[in-house]
N, C-alpha and C positions, 0 to 999 in steps of 0.2 A: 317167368312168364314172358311170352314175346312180347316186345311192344307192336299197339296198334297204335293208325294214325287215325281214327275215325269211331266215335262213340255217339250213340243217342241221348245220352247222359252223362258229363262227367262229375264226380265229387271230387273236390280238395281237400282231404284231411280223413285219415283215414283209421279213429276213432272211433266209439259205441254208436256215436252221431251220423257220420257218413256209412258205415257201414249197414245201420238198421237202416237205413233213409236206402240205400243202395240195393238192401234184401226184400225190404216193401215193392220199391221200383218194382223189381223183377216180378213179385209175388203177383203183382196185378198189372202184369203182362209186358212191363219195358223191360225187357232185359240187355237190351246194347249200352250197359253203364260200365263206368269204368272209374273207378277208386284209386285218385293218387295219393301218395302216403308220404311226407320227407324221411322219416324213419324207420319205424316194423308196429305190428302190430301192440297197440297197447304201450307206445313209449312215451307217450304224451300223456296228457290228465286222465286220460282216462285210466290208465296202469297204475295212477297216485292218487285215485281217491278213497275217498271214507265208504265208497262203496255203502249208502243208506237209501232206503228209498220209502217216502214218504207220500198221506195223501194231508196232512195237517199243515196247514197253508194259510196265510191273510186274507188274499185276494179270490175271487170266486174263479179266475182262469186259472192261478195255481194251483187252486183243490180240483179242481175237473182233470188239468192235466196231471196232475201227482194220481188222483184216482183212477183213470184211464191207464196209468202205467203201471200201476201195481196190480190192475186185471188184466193187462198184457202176462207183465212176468208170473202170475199162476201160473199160465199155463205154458211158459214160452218152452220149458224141457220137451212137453211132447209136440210141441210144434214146431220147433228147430231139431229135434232126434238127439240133443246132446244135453250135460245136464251145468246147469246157471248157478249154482248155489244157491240158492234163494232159502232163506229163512227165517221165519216170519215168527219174530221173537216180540215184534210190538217196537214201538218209540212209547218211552214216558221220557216227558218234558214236565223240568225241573223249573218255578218262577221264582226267585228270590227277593222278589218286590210287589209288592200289591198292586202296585201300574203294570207290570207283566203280566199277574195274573189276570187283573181286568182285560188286557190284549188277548191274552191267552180264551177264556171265558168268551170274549167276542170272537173269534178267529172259530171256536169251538161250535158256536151257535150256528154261523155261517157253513162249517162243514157240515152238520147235524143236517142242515135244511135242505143240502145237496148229496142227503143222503149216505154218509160219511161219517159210521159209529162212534167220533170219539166220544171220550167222558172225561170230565174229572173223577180225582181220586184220591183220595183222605191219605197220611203218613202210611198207615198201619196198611192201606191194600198197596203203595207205591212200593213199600218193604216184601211183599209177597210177592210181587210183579222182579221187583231186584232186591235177591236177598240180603244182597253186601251193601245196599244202601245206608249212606251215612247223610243224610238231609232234613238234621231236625231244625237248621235254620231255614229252610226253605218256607215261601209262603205258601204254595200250592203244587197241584201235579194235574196234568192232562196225559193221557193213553188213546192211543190206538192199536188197539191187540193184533190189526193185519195189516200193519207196517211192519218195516225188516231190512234188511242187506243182502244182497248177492254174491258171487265175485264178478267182477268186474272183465276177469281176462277171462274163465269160463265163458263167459256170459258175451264175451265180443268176439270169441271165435269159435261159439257157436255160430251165431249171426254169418260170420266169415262163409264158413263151412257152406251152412245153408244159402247165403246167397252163388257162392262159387255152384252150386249143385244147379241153379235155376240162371247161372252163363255170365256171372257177373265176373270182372275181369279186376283183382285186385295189385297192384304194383306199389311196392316198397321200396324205398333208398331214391326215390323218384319225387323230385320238390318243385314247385311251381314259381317257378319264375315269372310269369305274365298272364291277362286274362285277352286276350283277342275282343277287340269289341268293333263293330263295321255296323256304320250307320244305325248306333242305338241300339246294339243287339249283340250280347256275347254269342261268340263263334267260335269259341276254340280255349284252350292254354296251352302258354310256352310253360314245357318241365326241362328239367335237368336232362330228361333222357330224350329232348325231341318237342314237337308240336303234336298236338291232338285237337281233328276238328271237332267243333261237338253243336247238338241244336239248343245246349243248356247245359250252364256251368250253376254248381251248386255249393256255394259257401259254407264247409263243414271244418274249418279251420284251428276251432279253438281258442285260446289263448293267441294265436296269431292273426285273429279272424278280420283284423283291423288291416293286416299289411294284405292278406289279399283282397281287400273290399279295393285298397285302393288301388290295386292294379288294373281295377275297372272303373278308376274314379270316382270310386262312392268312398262319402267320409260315414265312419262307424264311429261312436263315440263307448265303444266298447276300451276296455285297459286290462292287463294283465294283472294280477295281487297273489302273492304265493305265500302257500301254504303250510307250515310242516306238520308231517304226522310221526307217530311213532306206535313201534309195535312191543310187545312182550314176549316174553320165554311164558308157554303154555303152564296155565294154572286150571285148578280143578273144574267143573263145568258146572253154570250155575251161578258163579258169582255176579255175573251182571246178563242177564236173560235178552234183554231188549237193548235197544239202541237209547242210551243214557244220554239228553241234550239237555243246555241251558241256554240259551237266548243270554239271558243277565249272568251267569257264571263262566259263558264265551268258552263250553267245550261238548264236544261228542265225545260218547264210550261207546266200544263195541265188542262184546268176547264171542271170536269165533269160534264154530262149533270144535274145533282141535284145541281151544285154550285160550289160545293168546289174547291177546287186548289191543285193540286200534284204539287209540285217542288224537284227536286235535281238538286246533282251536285255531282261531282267528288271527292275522300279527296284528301286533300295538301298532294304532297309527295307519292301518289300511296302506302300506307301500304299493306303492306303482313300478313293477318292477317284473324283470323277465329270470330274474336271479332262481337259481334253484338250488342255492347254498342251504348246507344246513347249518345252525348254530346250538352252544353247548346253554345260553340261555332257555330255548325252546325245550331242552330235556329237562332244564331242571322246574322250569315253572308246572310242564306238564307232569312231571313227577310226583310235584306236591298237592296237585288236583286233583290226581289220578288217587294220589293215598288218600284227603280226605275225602272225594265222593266214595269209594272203597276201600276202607281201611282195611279189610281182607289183602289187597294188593300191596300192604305195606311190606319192600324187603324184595319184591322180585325183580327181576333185571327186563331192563328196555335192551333187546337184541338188534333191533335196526330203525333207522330215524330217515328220513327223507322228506324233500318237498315238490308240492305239484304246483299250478296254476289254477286259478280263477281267472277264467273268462268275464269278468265284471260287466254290467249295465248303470248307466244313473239310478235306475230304478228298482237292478234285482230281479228282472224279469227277462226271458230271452225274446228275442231277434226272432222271427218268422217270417218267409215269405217272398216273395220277388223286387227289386232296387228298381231305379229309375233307368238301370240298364237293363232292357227287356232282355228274358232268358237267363239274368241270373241270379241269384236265388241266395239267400243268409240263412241259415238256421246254429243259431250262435249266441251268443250272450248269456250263456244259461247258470252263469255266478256262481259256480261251483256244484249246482244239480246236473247237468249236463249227463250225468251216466245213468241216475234214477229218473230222467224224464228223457233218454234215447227213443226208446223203443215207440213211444207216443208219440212225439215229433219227428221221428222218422217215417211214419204212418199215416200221420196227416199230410204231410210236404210230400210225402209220395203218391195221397188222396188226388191231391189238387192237381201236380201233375199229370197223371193220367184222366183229368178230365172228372172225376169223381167226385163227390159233395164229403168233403172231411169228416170225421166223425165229430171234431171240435170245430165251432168257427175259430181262426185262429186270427183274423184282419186285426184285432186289437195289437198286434204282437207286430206289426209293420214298424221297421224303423224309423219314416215318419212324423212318430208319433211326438218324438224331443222335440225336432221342431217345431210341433202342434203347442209341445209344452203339455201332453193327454199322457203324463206316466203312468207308470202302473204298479204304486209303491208296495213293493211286499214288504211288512213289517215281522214274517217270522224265519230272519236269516240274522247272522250276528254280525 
């Protein structure tokens, strides 16, 4: 694509984040935006994750947003023309301690009230929900039957697609060197390929999201932490239906609709770390989780292993909203949700941009807030 010098909107980072944020823009009427990318589509977190998406949440802004996103993604196939994978297998969450489960039971109440079916569910209906469930130590189970997973790259170029259709200008291999800022006011970024004026630069960065803050002199107190996943050689369909989580057991299952199995988990010790090594440790621990939460899966081969980044917050909750530098803009921090809450936070920040009343207030979500010391602890992420 040619470069321009001159945008009404630019985004930096050009993942599920900035692109939804960039196809909103257009949808309600800015369309002079322009998406720079250091990579290609999908090469960053958003191409590595567990692709889950959730409204079962601690905090009452997590459920509203987790819920707001998974009534995007219904219907995002006929409103993008292309199809997201989405399918809506349910999350059961697994507690293996009775302090979970009481977390869980609270967290559960609080969704109910916001409208937000989940339930608890006895061994015997967890086992019909996954039939290859092996969790007779577990203390309890929570469901929500219209949670589920997407993919991830379906699902961001569609978005792609659809905003290039309404003039949005997308540029890959193109990395942001500088943010322009003239008396209190972002004005531009210097990329790889050139300078770009702009009346607003918009922080969709990622896992990076800290090195561009400071190019405009704002400190983020966001860090990297990475992640490995791994997949499987396709097994019969059925063995595990829903998206399989523990909080206390520190893993996700997932069998896509073709077979295979995505699992992770968490690293030991939380690293700070931009590293996206994988290790022959992470195979084998996942391994042995993998067989006892389904012992069905005992015997099959892990076909490829990788790892992504967490965007991390103190508090597990993202970044929203406009900096101390007028005109430029975070939407970041999103702890490893970032792909299952795009669609919603690229919709609000594109709300308020064009002057429109958001469908969520999101001002709790100002960065801020750390220094207020006003976190916003989500207690159901591992």
């Amino acid at each position: 694509m040619e470069w321009k010098n001159k945008a009404d909107v630019v985004i930096v980072g050009g993942g599920i984040l900035g692109i939804a944020t960039a196809y909103y823009l257009a949808k309600f009427g800015r369309r002079d935006v322009a998406v720079i990318e250091k990579g290609t589509v999908c090469e960053g977190s958003t191409g590595r994750c567990g692709a889950g998406i959730r409204a079962q949440w601690g905090t009452e802004m997590n459920c509203r947003l987790g819920m707001a996103a998974l009534e995007i993604f219904e219907q995002l196939d006929d409103e993008l023309g292309m199809q997201t994978g989405l399918n809506q297998g349910g999350y059961l969450l697994v507690a293996y301690t009775e302090r979970e489960l009481e977390n869980l039971k609270k967290s559960m109440a609080l969704q109910n009230s916001l409208g937000i079916k989940s339930r608890a569910v006895s061994l015997r209906e967890a086992r019909e929900i996954c039939p290859a469930l092996d969790a007779s130590d577990a203390a309890g189970f929570m469901c929500h039957a219209r949670d589920g997973h997407a993919d991830p790259f379906l699902t961001t170029f569609a978005y792609l697609e659809a905003a290039r259709r309404l003039g949005v200008s997308y540029f890959r291999k193109t990395e942001a060197t500088g943010v322009t800022v003239k008396r209190g006011k972002a004005v531009g970024v210097d990329t790889s390929r050139g300078h770009i004026d702009a009346d607003a630069v918009i922080n969709c960065a990622g896992a990076r999201a800290q090195d561009v803050a400071k190019m405009a002199g704002i400190d983020l107190p966001n860090w990297a932490e990475p992640h490995e996943i791994m997949i499987t050689e396709p097994i019969e369909p059925g063995v595990c239906p829903p998206m399989l989580m523990s909080f206390s057991g520190n893993y996700y299952i997932q069998q896509r609709p073709h077979g295979s199995i995505i699992c992770g988990a968490s690293p030991k010790g939380h690293p700070r770390s931009f590293s996206l090594n994988v290790t022959s440790q992470f195979l084998t621990h996942m391994s042995a989780v993998l067989s006892k939460v389904l012992p069905a899966t005992k015997g099959i081969r892990a076909v490829r292993h990788w790892c992504g980044l967490y965007d991390m917050t103190p508090d597990g909750s993202p970044i929203i909203g406009e900096t101390d530098v007028k005109n430029f803009y975070h939407s970041t921090g999103y702890s490893g949700h970032g792909f299952m809450l795009g669609p919603i936070a690229g919709k609000l920040l594109a709300q308020h941009l064009v002057g429109a009343k958001p469908d969520i207030d999101f001002s709790m979500l100002d960065y801020r807030r750390f220094a207020r010391g006003e976190l916003i602890v989500e207690p159901n992420i591992t």
